[in-house]
N, C-alpha and C positions, 0 to 999 in steps of 0.2 A: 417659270423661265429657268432658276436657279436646277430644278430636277431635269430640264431637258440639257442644258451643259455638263452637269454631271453624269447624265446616260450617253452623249456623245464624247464628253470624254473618257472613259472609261471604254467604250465600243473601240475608240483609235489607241487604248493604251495608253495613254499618258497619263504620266505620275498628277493627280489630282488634288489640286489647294487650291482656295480660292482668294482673292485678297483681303487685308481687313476691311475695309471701307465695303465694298461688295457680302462679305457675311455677316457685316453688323445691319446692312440695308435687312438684307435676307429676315434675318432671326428679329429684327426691328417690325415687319410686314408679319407678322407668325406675331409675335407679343400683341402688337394691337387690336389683329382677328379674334385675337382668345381671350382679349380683357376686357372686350362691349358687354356693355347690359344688353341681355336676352330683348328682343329677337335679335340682336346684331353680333351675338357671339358664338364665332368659327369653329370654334374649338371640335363638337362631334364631326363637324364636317372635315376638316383640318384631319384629323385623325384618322376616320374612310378615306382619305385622298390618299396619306402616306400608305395602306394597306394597298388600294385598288392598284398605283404605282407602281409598287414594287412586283404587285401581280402581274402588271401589265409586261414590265417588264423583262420577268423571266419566263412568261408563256411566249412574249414574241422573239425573244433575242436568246434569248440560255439556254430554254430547253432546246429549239431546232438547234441550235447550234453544236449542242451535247449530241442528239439523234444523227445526225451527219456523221460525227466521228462514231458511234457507236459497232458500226462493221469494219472500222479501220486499224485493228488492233489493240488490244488491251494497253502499251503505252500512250497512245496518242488520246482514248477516251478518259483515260486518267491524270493528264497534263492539262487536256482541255476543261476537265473539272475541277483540276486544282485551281486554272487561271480564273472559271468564273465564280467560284466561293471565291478567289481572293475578291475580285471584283464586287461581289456581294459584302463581302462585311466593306471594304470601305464607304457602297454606295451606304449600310446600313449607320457607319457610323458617321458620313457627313448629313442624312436623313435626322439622326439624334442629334444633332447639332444642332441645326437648322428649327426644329421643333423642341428643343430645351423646355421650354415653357409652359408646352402642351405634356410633355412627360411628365412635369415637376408637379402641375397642378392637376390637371383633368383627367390623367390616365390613372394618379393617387386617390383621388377624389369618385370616382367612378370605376375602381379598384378593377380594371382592366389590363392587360397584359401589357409591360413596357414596351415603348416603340424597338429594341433592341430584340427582346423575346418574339414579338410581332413580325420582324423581318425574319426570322431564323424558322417562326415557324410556317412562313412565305415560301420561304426557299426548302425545306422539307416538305412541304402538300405538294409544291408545284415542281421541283424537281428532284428531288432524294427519291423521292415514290416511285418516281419513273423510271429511275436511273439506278435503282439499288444494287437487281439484281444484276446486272452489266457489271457495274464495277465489283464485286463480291466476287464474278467468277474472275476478272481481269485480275484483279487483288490474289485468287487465291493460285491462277495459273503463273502468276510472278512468282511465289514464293515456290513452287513446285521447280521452277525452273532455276532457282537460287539452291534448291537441295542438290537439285544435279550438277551444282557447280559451276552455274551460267552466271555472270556476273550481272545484278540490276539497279535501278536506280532507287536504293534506300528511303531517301527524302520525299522523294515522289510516296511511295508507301506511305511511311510515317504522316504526311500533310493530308493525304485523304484517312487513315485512320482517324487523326483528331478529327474530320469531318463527320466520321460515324459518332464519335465520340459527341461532339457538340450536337448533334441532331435529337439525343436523348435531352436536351432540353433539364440540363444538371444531373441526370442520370446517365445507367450507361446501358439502358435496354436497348436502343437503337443499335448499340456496337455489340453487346451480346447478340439479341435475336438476328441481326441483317447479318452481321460478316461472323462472330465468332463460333457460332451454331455449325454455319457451312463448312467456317474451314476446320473445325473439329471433324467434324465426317469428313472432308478431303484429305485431310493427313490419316488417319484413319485407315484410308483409301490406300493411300499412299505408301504409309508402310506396311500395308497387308501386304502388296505386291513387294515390295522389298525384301518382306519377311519371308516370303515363299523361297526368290529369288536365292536368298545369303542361307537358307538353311540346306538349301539341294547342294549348294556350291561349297560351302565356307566349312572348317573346322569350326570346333568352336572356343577358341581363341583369338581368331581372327572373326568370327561373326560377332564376337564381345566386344573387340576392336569396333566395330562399324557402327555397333549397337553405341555406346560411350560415345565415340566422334558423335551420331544422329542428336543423340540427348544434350550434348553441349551446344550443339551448333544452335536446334530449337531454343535452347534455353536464350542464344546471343540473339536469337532472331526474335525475340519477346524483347527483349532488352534497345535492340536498334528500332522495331518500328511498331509493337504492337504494346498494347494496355497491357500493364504489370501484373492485372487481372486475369488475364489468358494465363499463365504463366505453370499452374498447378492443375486445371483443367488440359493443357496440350501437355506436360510432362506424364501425367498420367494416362490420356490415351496412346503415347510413344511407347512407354513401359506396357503398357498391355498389351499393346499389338505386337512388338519385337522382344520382349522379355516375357510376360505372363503366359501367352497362349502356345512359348516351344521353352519352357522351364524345363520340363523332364527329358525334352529330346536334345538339348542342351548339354547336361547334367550326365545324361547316360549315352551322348553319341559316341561310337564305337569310333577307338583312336584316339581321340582328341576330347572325351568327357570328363568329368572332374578326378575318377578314379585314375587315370592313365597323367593327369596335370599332379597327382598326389604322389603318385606312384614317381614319376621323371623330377620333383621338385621344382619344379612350375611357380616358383613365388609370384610374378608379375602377374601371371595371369591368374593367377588364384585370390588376389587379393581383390583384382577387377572382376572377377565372379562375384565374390563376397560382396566388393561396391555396390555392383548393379543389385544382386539381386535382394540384397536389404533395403530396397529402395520399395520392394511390393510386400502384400500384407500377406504376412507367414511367408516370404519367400526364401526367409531362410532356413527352414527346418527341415525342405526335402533336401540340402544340401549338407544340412548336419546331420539329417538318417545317412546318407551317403561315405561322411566321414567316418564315422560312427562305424559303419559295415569295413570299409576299408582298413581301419586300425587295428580292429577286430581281426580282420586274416591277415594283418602282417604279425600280429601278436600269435595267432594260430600257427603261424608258418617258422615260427621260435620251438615252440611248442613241438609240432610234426618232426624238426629238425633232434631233438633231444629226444621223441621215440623213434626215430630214423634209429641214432646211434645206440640203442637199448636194443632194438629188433636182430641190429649188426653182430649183435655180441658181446658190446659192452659191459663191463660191469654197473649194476646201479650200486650208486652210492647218494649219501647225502650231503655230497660234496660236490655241486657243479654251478663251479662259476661262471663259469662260459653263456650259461643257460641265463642263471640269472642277473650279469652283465647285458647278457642281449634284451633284455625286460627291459633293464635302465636305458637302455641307450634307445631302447624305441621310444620311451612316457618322455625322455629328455627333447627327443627329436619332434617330437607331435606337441610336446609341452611347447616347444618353440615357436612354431607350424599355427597352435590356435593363441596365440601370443601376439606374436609379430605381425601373422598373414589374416589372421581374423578378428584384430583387437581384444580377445578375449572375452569374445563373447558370450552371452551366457549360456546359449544354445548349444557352443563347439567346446566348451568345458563341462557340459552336462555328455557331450558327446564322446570325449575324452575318459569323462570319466565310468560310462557305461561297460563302453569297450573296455578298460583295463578292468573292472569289474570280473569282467567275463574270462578276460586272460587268465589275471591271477591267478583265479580260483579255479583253473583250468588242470587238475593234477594229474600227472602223467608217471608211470613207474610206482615203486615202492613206496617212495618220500614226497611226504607233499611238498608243496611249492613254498609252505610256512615253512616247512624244516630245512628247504634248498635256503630260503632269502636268510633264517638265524645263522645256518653256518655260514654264508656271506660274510656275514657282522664278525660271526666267529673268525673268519680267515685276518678278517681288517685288523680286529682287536687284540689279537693276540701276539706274544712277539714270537717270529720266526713266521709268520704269514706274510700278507701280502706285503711289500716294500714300496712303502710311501710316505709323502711329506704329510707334516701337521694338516695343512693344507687340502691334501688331495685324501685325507683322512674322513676331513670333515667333510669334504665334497660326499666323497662316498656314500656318508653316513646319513645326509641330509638326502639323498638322492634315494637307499632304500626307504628311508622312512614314507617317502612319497608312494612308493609300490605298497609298502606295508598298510599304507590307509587303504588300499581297494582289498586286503584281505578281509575275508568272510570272517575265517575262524581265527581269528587276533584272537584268544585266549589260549590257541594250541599255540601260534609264536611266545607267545608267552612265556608257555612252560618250558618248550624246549630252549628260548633265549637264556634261561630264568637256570637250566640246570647245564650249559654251555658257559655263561656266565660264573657260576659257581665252579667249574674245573680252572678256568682261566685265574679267577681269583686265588684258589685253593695251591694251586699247584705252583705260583707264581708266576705265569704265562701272562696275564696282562701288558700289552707294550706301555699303556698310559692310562693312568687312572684318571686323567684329563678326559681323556675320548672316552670312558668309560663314563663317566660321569654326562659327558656332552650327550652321548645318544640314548643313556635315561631321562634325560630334561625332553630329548625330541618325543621321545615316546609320551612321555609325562603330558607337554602340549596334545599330542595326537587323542590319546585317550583319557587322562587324566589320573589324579593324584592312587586310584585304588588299583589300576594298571599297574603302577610303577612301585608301589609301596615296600614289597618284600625286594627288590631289585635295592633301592634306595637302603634297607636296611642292613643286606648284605654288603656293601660298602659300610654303613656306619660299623657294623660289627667288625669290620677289619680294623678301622681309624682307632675304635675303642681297644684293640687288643693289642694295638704297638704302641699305646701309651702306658697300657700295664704292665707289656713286657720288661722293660729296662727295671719298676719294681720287683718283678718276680727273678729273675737273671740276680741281683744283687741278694736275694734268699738262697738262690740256689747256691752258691758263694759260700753263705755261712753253714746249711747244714748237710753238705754234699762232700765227697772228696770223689765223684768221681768222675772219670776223662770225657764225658758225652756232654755233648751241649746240646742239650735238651732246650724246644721252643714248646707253647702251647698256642692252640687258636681256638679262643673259644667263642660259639659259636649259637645264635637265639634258634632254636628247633622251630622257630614259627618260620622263618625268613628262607629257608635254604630247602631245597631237595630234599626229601629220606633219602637214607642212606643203607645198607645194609651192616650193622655193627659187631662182627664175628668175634665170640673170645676166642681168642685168640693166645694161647699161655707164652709168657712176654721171660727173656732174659731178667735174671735178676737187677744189671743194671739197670733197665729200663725200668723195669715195675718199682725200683726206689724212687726213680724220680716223679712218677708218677703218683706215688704217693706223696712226696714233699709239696707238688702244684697242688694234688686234691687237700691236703689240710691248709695251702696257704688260702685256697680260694674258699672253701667253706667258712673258715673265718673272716671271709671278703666280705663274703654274700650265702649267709645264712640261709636264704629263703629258695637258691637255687641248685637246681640237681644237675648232675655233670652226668654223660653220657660218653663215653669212649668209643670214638669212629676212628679204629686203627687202620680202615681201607681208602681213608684221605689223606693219611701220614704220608710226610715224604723224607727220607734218609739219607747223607753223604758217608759211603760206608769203605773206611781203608782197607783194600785187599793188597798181599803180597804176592804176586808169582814170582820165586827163583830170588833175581837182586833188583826185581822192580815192583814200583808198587803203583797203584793204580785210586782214584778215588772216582768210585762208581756212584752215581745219582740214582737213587731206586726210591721206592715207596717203603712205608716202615714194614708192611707184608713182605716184602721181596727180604730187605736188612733181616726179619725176624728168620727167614729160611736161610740164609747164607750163613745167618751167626751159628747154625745148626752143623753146618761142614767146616766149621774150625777143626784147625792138627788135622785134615789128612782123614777124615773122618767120612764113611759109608754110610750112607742109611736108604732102604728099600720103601718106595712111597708109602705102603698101607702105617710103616714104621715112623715114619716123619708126619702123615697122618693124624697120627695118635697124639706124639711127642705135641705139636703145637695146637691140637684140637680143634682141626679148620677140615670142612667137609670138600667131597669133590672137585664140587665146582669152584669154591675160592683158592684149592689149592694147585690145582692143574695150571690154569691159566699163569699163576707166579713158576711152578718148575719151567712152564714151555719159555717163557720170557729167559729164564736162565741158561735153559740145555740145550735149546731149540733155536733160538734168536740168530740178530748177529756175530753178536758179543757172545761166546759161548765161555761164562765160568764155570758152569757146573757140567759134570761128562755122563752121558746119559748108556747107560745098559739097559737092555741092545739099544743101538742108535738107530733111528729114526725122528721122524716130526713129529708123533704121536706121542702124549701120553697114556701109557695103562698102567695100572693098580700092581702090576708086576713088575712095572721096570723098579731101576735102584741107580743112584747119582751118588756123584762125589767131587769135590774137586779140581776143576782142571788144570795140572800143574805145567800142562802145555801153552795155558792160553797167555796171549802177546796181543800187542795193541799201539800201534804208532802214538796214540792219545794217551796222555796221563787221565785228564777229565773223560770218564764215559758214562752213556746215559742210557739206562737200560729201559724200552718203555714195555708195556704191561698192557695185552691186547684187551681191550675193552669189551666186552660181553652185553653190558647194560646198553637197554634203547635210550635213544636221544632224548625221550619223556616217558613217564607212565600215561600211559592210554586211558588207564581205570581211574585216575586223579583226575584227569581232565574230564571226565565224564560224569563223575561224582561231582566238581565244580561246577559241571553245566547244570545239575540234576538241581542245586541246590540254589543256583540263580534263575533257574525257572521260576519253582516251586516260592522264592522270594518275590520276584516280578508278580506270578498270581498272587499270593496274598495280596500284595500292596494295593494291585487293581483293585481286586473285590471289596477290602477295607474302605476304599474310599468310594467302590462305585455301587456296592451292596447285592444289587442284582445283574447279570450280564448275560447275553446267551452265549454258546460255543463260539460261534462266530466272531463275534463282537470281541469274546477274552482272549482267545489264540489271537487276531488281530491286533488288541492291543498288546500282548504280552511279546508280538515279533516287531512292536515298535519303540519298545522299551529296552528289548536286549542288543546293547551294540555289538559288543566283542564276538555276538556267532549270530547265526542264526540256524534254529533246529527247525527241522521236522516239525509239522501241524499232529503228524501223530506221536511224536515226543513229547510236545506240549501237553496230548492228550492222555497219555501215560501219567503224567505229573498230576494232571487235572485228579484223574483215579485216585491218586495215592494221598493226595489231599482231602479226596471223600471220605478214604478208609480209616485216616486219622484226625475224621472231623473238624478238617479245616474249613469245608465246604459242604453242601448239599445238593443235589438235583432238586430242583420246583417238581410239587405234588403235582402241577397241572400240568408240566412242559417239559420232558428229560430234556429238551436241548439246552434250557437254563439250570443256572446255577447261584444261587443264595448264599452268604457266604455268613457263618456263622461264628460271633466272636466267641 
């Protein structure tokens, strides 16, 4: 009686309690059937009633009534199902109420399914099964219709979801296999057509757009009515159907692909590239070959630009800031670019650094790109170059260094910094021995302490030689009477450039004082030898024209040939020549500075720009000069490094690296030691058949052997 009130009220809808007095009867009639001694006890029977009931139930009433709605539209068969599961658990949990006692004892005792599990899995035999696929496609045509924008009833969803949910019976296979399975394949479906749709249509910045909207919106639509579960199986079939399978036609569509978003400065949308497409496995490396190429021909197109102007007619020189400002300003701009727009990631920094790789080492004209970035440094460092703050000093400074790390042959910057740095020093042209110092420490980090060593000592040698001076200065005091004020620099021969050291036959003033430093320093430093480099002397030397006089800044070469045309005095080259004992080439180069120059002191017979072995100088009792201070300079002849030192250096850190190898690995074949030997040398790297040259000369001086069984190995013999 109590089960047919309850199926008629629930048929009319009405909210369903019964009163106390009435469910204590109830649950009182169920207690007493189930607690007789056998034969009089209910219980199995009792339990078949509440199964058959419930059967009875949704085979007469639920399912026709589901089947009716089933051609009436996917809302109305989904509402209808929501209202008879509600109906169903209540009928199920006034049914547990009612048999309490049959649960607690006989369904435990005879370890049978709780009346609870028993109704649920009533209701999936006799109507989930029937009604699965109906609702799954109704379920999946709603959401189809929510992508396009159509507004639906969420809740509705969500309440039959739980339904698939509870029909796994504590699991969630029911909700995977019946609805999750299909509507993977329906969106699938869905955005194939989409995908076809936005890639005919769409740039691809606005297809990114549509992409990113899809992928968020699925993600809310997992969040509002479906299992947390779905969540990484549907985000991964969206990315493969609209992101995975149009990556390259994406990436390379003409217009609007990633080169033309790099090219226009595109941050937004480049950042939503990078979003999306780190979202798929490797999907960012065809975008970083991409960059990679791009940076590449904007660094080529620096490059083309400076042999443009070389082809024009320009002079080369190795002096072009232009060239290598545009380097910095590209690795600063792309440095930003995989910073900012790509997180810094490790693929567009391997990407970065490929390409500048490839630039740098990219040499174009006479001078390489080593010797364009040291005169850089040179222009910063020096005073009367470039004109800038402390500040925008070190900017500078920090900023080659970053170009310097993609150089190949960091041992040629090296030399030619190392003999750059030595004039600046020498000559006193350093603007700060601050920044001088600052961008040996950069270097120092970059390469480390054996890079920087001789750099590092030529500043100490300087520090060391203005604490000596004020001692020496006060010697000269006591055993001199004469008017020159004479400085020394001296100078550790391991540290510095060679130099060429010409004797040169010196005024008697000069060679005293020369002699007073050499006895004071030998009694210094007994153990060390002094070398006279009079081609880095430098001179302030009083001339008089008429009733003025002039204080000319020259080299002590240039001072030693002017002291020679004191009073009015001729002398014809081969005879001046002889007089100071300096051959051609050191001597030409100092008269062109004088006869030939701006400044013209000395008057040349016949006139021309040329010297020969015939002309004859003297004097210029004409020459005038708005300036008291003039500075005569001294055209430079020497290349910016020896060629043959640096070759010999490489020869010798080869030949170091094989040893080391072999010492420790005893046998190796070619392959295997050139291999190792170009992963050991930072500062260059040579030639496989330089290394192989080395390998030779190490045989010939039995450092090594060829294997009796193998020429390609080699045995290394202590």
């Amino acid at each position: 009686q109590a089960i047919d009130v309850l199926e008629r009220t629930l048929d009319n809808g009405f909210d369903t309690s019964f009163e106390p007095k009435e469910y204590i009867r109830i649950y009182t009639t169920c207690y007493d059937m189930c607690t007789q001694r056998s034969p009089y006890n209910w219980s199995r029977d009792l339990y078949q009633r509440h199964g058959e009931t419930i059967e009875h139930y949704l085979r007469s009433t639920v399912l026709p009534s589901l089947q009716d709605k089933s051609g009436q539209g996917g809302t109305i068969l989904l509402n209808e199902l929501k209202h008879r599961w509600s109906n169903h658990q209540i009928m199920n949990k006034w049914l547990k109420k009612f048999f309490t006692y049959l649960d607690r004892y006989y369904v435990k005792h005879h370890s049978l399914p709780t009346l609870e599990q028993a109704g649920l899995r009533h209701f999936k035999d006799e109507i989930y099964m029937s009604i699965k696929d109906n609702t799954t496609n109704s379920i999946i045509s709603l959401i189809d219709e929510e992508r396009e924008g159509e507004i639906i009833d969420k809740t509705l969803v969500k309440n039959i979801v739980e339904l698939y949910e509870q029909m796994g019976m504590g699991s969630l296979d029911s909700y995977t296999n019946d609805l999750e399975t299909p509507l993977l394949e329906g969106t699938r479906s869905y955005y194939g057509r989409k995908r076809e749709e936005w890639i005919q249509r769409d740039s691809t910045p606005d297809y990114l757009i549509k992409a990113e909207k899809a992928l968020a919106e699925e993600k809310e639509r997992v969040g509002a009515y479906l299992n947390s579960a779905t969540e990484p199986k549907l985000r991964a079939v969206v990315e493969d159907e609209i992101l995975q399978k149009v990556q390259m036609n994406l990436l390379e569509k003409e217009g609007s692909g990633c080169c033309v978003l790099l090219a226009n400065d595109k941050t937004e949308d480049l950042q939503r590239m990078f979003s999306l497409f780190s979202r798929l496995e490797n999907g960012l490396q065809p975008m970083a070959n991409i960059v990679e190429k791009f940076i590449t021909s904007q660094g080529n197109a620096c490059t083309e630009k400076r042999q443009a102007r070389l082809d024009s007619g320009q002079k080369d020189k190795n002096d072009d800031p232009d060239f290598v400002k545009s380097l910095i300003d590209l690795h600063e701009k792309y440095l930003a670019v995989i910073r900012e727009t790509f997180s810094s990631h490790h693929l567009f920094q391997k990407a970065l650094k490929n390409s500048f790789e490839v630039i740098v080492n990219n040499d174009v004209g006479t001078y390489s790109n080593a010797e364009l970035m040291s005169t850089f440094c040179d222009r910063i460092l020096k005073s009367g170059g470039e004109k800038l703050s402390e500040t925008e000093v070190e900017q500078s400074l920090d900023r080659i260094v970053q170009l310097f790390s993609f150089l190949t042959d960091k041992d040629l910057f090296a030399e030619i910094y190392r003999n750059q740095l030595a004039k600046r020093l020498l000559n006193q042209r350093s603007a700060s021995d601050d920044a001088e110092k600052a961008m040996i420490a950069k270097l120092k980090v970059q390469c480390g302490t054996q890079f920087t060593s001789k750099m590092e000592g030529m500043l100490n040698d300087l520090a060391v030689g203005s604490e000596q001076k004020s001692e020496f200065d006060a010697r000269m005091e006591q055993q001199t009477d004469t008017k020159l004020s004479f400085g020394v620099q001296v100078l550790t021969i391991g540290n510095w450039p060679s130099y060429k050291a010409p004797e040169v036959a010196l005024p008697p003033q000069m060679q005293k004082c020369m002699e007073v430093f050499k006895e004071w320093h030998d009694a210094k430093h007994q153990k060390r030898r002094l070398t006279w480099v009079h081609s880095l002397g430098n001179a302030t030397v009083r001339a008089t024209f008429g009733k003025k006089s002039y204080d000319l800044q020259v080299t002590t070469l240039q001072a030693i040939v002017l002291n020679s045309f004191n009073d009015g005095k001729s002398m014809g080259f081969n005879e001046l020549k002889e007089t100071l004992n300096l051959d051609d080439p050191t001597l030409k180069p100092l008269l062109h500075s004088l006869s030939c120059g701006k400044h013209k002191i000395l008057t040349k017979t016949p006139a021309s720009n040329k010297i020969s072995s015939t002309d004859s100088f003297c004097g210029n009792p004409k020459f005038s000069s708005n300036m008291r201070k003039i500075r005569i300079p001294v055209a430079n002849v020497e290349s910016s490094h020896n060629k043959n030192r640096v070759e010999e250096d490489r020869s010798v850190a080869i030949e170091a690296a094989i040893v080391r190898i072999m010492k420790a690995r005893k046998t190796l074949s070619h392959q295997q030691l050139v291999a190792e030997v170009l992963s050991q040398l930072s500062f260059f790297k040579p030639q496989p058949r330089v290394i192989k040259k080395r390998i030779e000369a190490l045989i010939d001086r039995e450092y090594l052997e060829r294997s009796a069984e193998n020429s390609q190995q080699y045995n290394y013999l202590a």
